[in-house]
N, C-alpha and C positions, 0 to 999 in steps of 0.2 A: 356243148355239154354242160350240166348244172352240177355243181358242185356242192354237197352237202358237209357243214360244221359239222362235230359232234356235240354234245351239249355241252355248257361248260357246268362245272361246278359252282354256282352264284351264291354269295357267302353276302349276309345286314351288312352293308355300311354303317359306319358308326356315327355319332350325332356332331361328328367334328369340331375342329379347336375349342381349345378353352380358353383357360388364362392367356391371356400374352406376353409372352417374355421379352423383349425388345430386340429386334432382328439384328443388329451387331455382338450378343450376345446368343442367342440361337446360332447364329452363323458360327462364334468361333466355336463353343460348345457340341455342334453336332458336323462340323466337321470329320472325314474320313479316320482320321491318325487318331482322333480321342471318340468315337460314338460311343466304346464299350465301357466306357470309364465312367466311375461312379456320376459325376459332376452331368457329363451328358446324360446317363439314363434319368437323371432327376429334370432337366432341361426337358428331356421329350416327355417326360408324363407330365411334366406342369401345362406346357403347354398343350399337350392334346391329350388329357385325362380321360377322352371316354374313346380310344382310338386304343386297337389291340396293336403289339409292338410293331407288328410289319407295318402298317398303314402308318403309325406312329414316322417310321425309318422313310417312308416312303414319303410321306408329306415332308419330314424335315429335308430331304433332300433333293422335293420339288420344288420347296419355297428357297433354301440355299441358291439353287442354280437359277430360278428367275424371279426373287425379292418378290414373288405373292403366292394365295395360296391354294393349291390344288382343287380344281372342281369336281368332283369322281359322280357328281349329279349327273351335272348335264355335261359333260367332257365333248369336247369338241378339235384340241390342236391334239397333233401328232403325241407329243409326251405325254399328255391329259391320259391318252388311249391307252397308250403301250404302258402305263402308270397303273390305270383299271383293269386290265388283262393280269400285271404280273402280279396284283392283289387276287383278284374273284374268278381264273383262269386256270385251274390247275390240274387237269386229269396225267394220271401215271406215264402215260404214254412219252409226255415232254419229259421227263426223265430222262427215258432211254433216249431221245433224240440230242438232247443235252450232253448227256457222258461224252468225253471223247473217245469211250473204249465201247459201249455197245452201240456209240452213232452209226458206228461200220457197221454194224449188223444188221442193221435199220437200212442203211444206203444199199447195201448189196440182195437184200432182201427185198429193195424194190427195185432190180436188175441193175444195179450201175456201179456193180464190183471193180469194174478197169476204172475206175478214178480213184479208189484208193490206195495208197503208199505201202506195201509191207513193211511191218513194224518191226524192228529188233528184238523187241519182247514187250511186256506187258509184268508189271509185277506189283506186290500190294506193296511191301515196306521197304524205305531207304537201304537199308540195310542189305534186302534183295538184287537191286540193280549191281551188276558184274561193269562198275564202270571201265574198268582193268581194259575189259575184253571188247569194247563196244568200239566203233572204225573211229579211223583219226579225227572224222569230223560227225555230229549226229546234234539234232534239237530232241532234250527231253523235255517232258510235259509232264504237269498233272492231269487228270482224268476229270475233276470235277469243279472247275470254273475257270477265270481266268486271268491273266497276265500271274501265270507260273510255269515260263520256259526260262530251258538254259539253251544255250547255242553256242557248242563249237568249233570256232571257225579252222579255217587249216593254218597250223603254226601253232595255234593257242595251247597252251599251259594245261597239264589235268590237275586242279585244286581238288583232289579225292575227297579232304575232309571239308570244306568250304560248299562242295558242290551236296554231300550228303548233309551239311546241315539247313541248307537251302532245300532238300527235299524234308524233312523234320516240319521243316518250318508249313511249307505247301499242306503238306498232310493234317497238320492239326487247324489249317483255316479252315473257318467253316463262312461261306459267303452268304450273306441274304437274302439272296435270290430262293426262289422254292426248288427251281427244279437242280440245285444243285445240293440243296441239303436233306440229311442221310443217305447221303447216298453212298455207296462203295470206293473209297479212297485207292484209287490206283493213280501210279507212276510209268508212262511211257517212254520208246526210244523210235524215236524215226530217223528215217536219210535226213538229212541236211540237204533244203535244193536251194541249190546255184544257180543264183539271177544273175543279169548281165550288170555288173557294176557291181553289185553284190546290195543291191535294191530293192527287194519285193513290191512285187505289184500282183491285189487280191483283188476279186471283183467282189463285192458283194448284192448278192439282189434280193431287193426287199420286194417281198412276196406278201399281196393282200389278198386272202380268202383263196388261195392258190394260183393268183393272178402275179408275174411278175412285172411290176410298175415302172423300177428305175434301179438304177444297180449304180454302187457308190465304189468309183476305184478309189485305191488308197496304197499311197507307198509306203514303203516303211524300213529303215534301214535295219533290220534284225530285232527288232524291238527297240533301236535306241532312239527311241522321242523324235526323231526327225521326219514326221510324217507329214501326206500332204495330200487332198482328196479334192474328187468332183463328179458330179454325176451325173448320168447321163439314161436318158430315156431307149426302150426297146431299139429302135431305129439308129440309135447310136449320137443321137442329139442333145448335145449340152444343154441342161436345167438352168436355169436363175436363178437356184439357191447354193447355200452352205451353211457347215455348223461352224455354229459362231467361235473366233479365234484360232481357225484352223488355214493352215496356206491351201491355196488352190490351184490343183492343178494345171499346166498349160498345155492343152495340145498330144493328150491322150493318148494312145492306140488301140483302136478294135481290136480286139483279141483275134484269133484266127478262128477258134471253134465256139465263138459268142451263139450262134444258133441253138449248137448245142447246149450250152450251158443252160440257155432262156429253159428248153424242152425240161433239164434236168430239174432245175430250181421250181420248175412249176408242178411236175409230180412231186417232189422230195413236203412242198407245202400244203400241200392240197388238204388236208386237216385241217389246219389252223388260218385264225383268222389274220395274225401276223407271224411272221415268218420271214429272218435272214438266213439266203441261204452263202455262204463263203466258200467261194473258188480260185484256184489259181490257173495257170495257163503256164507252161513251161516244153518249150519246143514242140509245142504243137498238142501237148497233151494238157490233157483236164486233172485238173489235181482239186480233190476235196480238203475240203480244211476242218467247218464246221456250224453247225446251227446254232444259229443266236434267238432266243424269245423276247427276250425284253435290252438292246439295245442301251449302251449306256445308264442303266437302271432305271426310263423311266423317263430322261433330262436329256432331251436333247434341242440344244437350243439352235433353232434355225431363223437365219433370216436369208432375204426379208420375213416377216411374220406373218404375211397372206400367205406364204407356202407350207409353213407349220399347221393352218386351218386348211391345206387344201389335203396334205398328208393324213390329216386326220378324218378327212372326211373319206378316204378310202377302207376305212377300219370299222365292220357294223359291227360294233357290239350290241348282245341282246338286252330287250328292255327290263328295269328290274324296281319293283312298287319299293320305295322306299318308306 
């Protein structure tokens, strides 16, 4: 069966870098904790003055993560791609696949309602959430980017005022990715599931032009930094590669309903020319988590580095006269 893109929206490139500021300088300046601050927005318009701010963001934080500097011409490795897509890629639709709150609507609307979680509730402002009232154990989230969960666990503490101004906080981020900005700031509540060890293990399958390619598990102790990933092909066969500084897995296990999942990831992408799609597995059921577009913002550094040129070469973007 052929598979048809829809168009993207193709936006001029700009006539790229300028001045050069000196890369130990770029680097501590357009670091994460200071981008918004006066000292950095001056760092990125010196150096790339004829670059609109996204492309601006986007190049400082493709040269930070590999010390040169973004091709968006001829783009060729895997980050190059998913770099150019999250610039000149934007139709409304990645929105709603984006949200965490009308991603459901999207997944069930393309029949695959039983992999989603019923939610506790769904509400716009902190102040909304009945933490009082919600079960002894539950992960909340924001709706509209990511690493803004709370978890928890059973025994743990309810910091009422601690946990509401961590939602204040969520809600007035606004992240730089596109398909999460304006968009409708909601606060969720889901179950809290129960891994064995209290470990999660996510699949994720990276899906090219609705094809799924290889799918990255990844553990994770509840979000607390102790993660560790490896990937593996349709067949269930371990890859040669990894992102760079990350432990890697030993010795895996097939999921039980892996078939399914491949079926699911590959409808859920079939639009897009990339596309993760995040799943879990828990006692034999398929649990949705969420779609990802642009992956680590762009930077993802993999070695060895023929697999980053080989990643990329799964990704056609369309051609565009510069």
């Amino acid at each position: 069966m052929i598979k048809t893109l829809a168009p993207l929206n193709i936006q001029p490139l700009s006539r790229g870098p300028g001045f050069r500021i000196p890369y130990p300088l770029t680097r501590a300046l357009t670091a994460p904790a200071f981008l918004f601050f006066p000292p950095s927005v001056l760092a990125l318009r010196l150096t790339y003055p004829f670059c609109g701010w996204d492309e601006a963001v986007t190049r400082a934080h493709f040269r930070r993560t590999f010390k040169r500097e973004i091709d968006l011409v001829n783009s060729v490795t895997f980050s190059e791609k998913i770099s150019w897509l999250k610039l000149f890629d934007r139709r409304p639709i990645q929105k709603i696949m984006a949200d965490k709150v009308t991603s459901h609507d999207f997944v069930r609307e393309r029949g695959h309602g039983d992999i989603l979680l019923e939610r506790y509730g769904v509400w716009d402002s902190p102040e909304e959430v009945p933490l009082e009232d919600l079960p002894e154990t539950f992960a909340l989230k924001a709706s509209h980017g990511w690493k803004m969960n709370w978890f928890r666990m059973p025994g743990d503490p309810l910091p009422i005022r601690e946990i509401r101004r961590t939602m204040r906080r969520w809600v007035r981020t606004d992240h730089s990715e596109w398909q999460y900005r304006d968009t409708r700031r909601r606060l969720l509540a889901e179950p809290l599931l129960r891994f064995p060890g209290g470990v999660e293990t996510e699949y994720r399958f990276c899906c090219f032009g609705g094809v799924p390619r290889f799918v990255q598990v990844r553990t994770d102790q509840y979000g607390r930094s102790q993660t560790a990933s490896a990937h593996f092909d349709m067949d269930w066969r371990q890859l040669p590669f990894w992102r760079r500084g990350q432990r890697v897995i030993e010795n895996a296990q097939r999921p039980v309903q892996f078939d399914r999942m491949i079926e699911i990831a590959a409808d859920l992408s079939a639009s897009e020319p990339f596309l993760r799609i995040d799943l879990n597995e828990l006692e034999g059921r398929i649990i949705f988590t969420e779609m990802t577009f642009r992956p680590y913002g762009g930077a993802f550094p993999i070695d060895p580095p023929e697999w980053d040129i080989r990643l990329g070469s799964w990704i056609d973007l369309p051609c565009v006269t510069v």
